[in-house]
C-alpha positions in Angstrom: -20.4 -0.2 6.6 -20.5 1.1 10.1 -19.2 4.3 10.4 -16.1 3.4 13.0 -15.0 0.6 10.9 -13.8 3.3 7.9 -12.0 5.1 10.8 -10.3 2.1 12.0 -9.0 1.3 8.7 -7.7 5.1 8.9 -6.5 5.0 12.3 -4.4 1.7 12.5 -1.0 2.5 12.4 0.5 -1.1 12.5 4.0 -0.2 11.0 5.1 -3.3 9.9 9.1 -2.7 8.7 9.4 -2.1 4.8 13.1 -4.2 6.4 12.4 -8.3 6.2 11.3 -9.7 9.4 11.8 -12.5 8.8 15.4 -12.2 8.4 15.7 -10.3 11.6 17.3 -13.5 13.5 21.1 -14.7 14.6 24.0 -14.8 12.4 24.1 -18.6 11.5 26.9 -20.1 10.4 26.0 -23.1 8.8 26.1 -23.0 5.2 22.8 -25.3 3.9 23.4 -26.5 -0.1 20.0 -27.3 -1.8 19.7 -28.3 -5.3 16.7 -27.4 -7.4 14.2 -30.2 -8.4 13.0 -30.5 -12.1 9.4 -29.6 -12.2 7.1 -31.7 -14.6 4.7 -30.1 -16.7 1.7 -32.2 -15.0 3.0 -30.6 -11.3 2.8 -27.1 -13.2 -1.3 -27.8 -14.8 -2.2 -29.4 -11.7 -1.4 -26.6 -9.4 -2.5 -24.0 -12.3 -6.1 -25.9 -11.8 -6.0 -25.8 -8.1 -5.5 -22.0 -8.0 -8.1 -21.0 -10.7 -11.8 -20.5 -9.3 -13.9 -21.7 -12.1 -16.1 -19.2 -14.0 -20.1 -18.7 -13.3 -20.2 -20.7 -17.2 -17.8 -23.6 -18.9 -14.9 -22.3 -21.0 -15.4 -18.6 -19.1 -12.3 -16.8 -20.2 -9.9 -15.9 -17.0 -10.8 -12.5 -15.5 -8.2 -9.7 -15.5 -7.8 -5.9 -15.3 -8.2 -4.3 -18.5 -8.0 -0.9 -17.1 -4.6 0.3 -14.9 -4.5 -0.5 -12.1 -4.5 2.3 -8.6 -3.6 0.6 -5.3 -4.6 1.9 -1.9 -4.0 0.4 1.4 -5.6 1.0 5.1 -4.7 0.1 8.4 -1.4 0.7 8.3 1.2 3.2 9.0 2.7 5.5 5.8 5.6 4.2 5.6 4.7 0.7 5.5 1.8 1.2 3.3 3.7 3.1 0.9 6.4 0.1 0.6 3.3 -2.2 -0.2 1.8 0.2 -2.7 5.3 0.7 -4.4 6.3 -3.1 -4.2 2.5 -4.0 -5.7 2.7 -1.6 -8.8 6.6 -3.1 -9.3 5.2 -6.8 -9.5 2.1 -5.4 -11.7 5.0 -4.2 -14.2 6.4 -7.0 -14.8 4.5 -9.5 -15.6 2.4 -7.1 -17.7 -0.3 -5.0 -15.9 -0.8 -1.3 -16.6 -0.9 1.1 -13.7 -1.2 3.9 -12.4 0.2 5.8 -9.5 -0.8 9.0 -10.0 -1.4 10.6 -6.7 -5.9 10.5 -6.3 -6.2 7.6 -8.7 -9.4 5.7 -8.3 -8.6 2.3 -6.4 -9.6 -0.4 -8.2 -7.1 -2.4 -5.7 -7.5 -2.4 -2.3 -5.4 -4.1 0.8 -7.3 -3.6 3.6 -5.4 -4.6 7.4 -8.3 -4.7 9.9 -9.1 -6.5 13.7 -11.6 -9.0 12.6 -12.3 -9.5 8.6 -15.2 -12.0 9.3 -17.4 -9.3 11.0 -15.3 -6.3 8.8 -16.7 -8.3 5.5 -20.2 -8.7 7.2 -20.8 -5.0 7.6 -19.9 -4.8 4.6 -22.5 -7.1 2.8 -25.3 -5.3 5.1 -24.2 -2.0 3.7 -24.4 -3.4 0.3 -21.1 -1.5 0.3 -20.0 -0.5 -3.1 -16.8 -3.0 -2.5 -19.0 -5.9 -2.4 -21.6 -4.5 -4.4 -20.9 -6.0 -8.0 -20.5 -9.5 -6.2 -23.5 -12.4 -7.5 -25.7 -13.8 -4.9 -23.0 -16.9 -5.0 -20.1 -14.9 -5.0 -21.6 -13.4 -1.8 -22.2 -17.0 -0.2 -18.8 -17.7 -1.3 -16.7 -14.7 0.6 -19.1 -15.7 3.3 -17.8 -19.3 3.5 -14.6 -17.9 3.7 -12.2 -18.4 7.0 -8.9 -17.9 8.4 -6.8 -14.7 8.2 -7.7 -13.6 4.6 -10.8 -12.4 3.3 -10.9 -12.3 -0.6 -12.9 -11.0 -3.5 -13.0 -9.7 -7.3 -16.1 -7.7 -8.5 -15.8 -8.5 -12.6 -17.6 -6.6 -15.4 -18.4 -9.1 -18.7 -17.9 -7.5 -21.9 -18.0 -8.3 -25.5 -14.0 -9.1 -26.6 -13.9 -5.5 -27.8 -15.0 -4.3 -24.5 -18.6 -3.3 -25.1 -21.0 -3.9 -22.2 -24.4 -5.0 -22.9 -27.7 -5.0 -20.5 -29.8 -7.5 -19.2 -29.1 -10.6 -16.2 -27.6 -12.3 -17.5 -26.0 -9.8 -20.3 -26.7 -10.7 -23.7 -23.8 -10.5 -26.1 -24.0 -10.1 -30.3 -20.9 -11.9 -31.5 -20.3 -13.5 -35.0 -16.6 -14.2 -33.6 -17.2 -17.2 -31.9 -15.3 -20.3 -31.9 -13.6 -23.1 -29.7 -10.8 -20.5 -30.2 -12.8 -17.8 -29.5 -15.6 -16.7 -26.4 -17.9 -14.3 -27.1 -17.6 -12.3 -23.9 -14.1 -11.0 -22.0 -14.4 -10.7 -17.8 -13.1 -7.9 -16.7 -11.6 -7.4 -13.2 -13.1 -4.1 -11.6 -12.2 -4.0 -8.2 -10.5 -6.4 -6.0 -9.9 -6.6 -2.5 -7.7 -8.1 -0.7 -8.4 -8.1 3.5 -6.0 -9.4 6.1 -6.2 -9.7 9.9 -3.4 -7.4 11.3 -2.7 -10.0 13.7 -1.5 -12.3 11.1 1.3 -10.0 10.3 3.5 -10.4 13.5 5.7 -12.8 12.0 5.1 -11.6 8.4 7.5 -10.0 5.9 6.2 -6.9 4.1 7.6 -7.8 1.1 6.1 -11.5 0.8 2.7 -9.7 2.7 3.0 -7.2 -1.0 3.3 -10.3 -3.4 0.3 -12.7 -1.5 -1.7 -8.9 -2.2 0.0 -9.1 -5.8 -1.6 -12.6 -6.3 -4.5 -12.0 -5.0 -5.7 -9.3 -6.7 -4.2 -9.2 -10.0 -6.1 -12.6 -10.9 -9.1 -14.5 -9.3 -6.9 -17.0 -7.5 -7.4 -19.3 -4.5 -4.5 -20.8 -2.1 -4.2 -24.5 -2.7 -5.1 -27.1 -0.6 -1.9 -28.7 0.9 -2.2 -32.0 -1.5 -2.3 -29.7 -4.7 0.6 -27.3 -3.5 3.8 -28.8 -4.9 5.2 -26.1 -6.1 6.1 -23.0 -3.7 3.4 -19.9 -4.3 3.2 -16.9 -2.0 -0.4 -18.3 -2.0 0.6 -20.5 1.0 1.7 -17.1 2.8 -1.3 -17.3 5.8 -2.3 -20.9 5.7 -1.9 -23.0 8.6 1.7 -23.2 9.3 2.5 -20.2 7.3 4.7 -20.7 4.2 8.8 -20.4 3.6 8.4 -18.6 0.3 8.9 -15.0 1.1 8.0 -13.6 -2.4 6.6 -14.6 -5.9 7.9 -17.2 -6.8 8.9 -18.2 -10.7 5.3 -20.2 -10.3 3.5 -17.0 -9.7 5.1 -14.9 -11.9 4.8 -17.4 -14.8 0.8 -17.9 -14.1 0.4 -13.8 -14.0 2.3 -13.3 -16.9 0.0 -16.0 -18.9 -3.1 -14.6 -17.6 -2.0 -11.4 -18.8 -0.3 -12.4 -22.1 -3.1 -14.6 -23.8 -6.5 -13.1 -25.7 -8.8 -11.7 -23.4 -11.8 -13.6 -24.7 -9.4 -17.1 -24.4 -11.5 -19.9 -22.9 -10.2 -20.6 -19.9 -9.9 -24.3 -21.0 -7.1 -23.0 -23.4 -5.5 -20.8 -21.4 -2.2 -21.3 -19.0 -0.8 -23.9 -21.6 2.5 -22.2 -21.7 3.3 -21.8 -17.9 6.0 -24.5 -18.0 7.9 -22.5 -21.0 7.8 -19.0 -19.2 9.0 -20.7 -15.7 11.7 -22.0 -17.8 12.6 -18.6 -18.8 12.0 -16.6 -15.6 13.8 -19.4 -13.3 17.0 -18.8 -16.4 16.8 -14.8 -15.9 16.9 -15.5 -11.9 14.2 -13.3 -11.1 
């Protein structure tokens, strides 16, 4: 990484307004009634698919942190960056994530606001950073491949399900608890990074800019496609367009708090069966 790039991520101080921009507009006064659609449980596995990267192997249980998570953020002001932080570890709460916020925590989560992400993440790859370091020779052609405002990746550890690590490429694993029910390994999230062009956040509210960080980081996700988005996800947030939903939505919530609820060596084939159920319930709190 070029010296001058670290300093720029230091140096930025974009301020965007822990306030809603978005709602910064006229007093309207016409009143708009909307009734909420009944969501079929094929809409909810459908989009649950479209969202989930597959794994390196078949049946590859989902990836998540197993550690607590510590959230840093450059290229913005204090303020602003502090609201993010905060609103990130308040999302990571409640849908089940450990953190920690102690002050000089090691980030393992990291949102990083910079002038160009394409040659930011290129520099970085040169480097053989030690953000992009733990990424496969695929996972590196993949961030490559990657385009628009965002630039996205997870570094994952595999592990045995009690969390042993074993050597080799690939690891090899001694299990006797294996099963259809059962994998013998657990992915780990280590690090994940989450880097956004500061130009995309003119029009941007902080606190939906805090949840697209939430979903990106606390699971290996993926925005979906237009055809494949019929529910609202803060995934949509930078796409083309940009996206009405200005925070995690019950969708979101509901796929975080499955990811995080189920057995860590779940196959992923098995896993997010009960999204439907906990939308039910999250959409009958009204959170």
């Amino acid at each position: 990484m070029a010296k001058s790039s670290f300093a720029l991520w230091a140096a930025i101080t974009l301020g965007i307004s822990p306030q809603a921009a978005l709602f910064a507009q006229e007093n309207d006064e016409t009143i708009v009634v909307t009734g909420q659609r009944q969501v079929e449980p094929r809409e909810v596995r459908s989009q649950a698919r479209a969202i989930t990267p597959r794994g390196t192997v078949q049946g590859e249980p989902l990836a998540r942190f197993q550690r607590p998570i510590c959230v840093a953020v450059w290229g913005l002001g204090q303020e602003s960056a502090q609201f993010i932080i905060d609103r990130i570890y308040f999302n990571a709460e409640r849908v089940g994530v450990e953190v920690n916020a102690e002050v000089g925590c090691a980030p393992n989560v990291l949102a990083l606001f910079v002038a160009d992400p394409e040659s930011e993440v290129e520099e970085l790859l040169e480097a053989d950073h030690y953000l992009v370091r733990g990424l496969s020779f695929w996972d590196r052609k993949r961030l490559r491949q990657q385009s628009g405002k965002v630039r996205c990746w997870n570094t994952v550890v595999k592990r045995t399900a009690d969390g042993h690590s074993r050597d080799g490429d690939p690891p090899v694993f001694d299990s006797t608890n294996i099963s259809r029910l059962n994998s013998a390994i657990r992915v780990d999230l280590d690090v994940s990074v989450v880097m956004i062009d500061n130009k995309a956040l003119a029009d941007k509210d902080s606190l939906a800019v805090a949840d697209y960080i939430t979903m990106r980081s606390l699971a290996r996700t993926l925005p979906p496609d237009a055809d494949d988005a019929t529910l609202s996800t803060i995934l949509s947030l930078f796409d083309e367009g940009g996206s009405t939903t200005m925070e995690l939505t019950a969708f979101d919530q509901a796929y975080l708090t499955e990811v995080y609820a189920s057995r860590a060596n779940l196959p992923s084939g098995m896993a997010l069966n009960n999204l439907q159920g906990i939308i039910e319930q999250i959409e009958e709190r009204g959170q």
